[in-house]
Each structure stands twice: as structure tokens, then as C-alpha cells.
N, C-alpha and C positions, 0 to 999 in steps of 0.2 A: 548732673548726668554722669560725671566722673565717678559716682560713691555707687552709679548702679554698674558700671564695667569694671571697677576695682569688686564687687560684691559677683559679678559672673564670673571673672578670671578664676575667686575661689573656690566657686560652687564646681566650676568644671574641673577643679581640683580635687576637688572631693569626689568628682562623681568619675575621675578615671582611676580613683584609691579604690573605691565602693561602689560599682555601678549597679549593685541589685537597692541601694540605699532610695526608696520612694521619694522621703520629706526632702532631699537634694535639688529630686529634679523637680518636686513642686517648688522649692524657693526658686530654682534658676527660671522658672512657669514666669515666678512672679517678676522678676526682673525685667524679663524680657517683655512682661505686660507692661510695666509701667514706664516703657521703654518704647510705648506702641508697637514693638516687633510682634504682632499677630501670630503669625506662622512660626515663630521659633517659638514662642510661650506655650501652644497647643501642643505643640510633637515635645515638650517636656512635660506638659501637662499630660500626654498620652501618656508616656512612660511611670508617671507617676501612682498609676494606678495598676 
């Protein structure tokens, strides 16, 4: 669980460098999937498109 909040810390790194960046907030989607956090994987998943 530590390799998936060390892997969102970055992606939200990257995505307040680049927030028009899609593939960003799909990886951060998928963290937060595989993380069960539902509701944050979809409103990145939103954005992601």
C-alpha cells in the first residue's frame, strides 16, 4: 500500500506541473482504484478524458 501513496504523491506532482496532462490523471484513476478509493479514481478518471 505504501508503493501506491508514494506513486499518488507523484502523479499529483505532476498534475499541479501539468494539469491539462490526461495520462496523469488516468494513472492517479488507477491508484486510487487499486486502492478501493472509488470516488477519487472516478473524478480522476473524469478528468481524464
Amino acid at each position: 500500500m505504501a508503493q501506491y501513496q508514494k506513486a499518488i504523491d507523484s502523479y499529483q506532482i505532476a498534475v499541479s506541473l501539468d494539469q491539462k496532462n490526461p495520462i496523469t490523471y488516468e494513472a492517479l484513476g488507477f491508484s486510487y482504484y487499486d486502492l478501493k478509493q472509488y470516488k477519487k479514481a472516478l473524478f480522476r478518471f473524469s478528468k481524464s478524458t
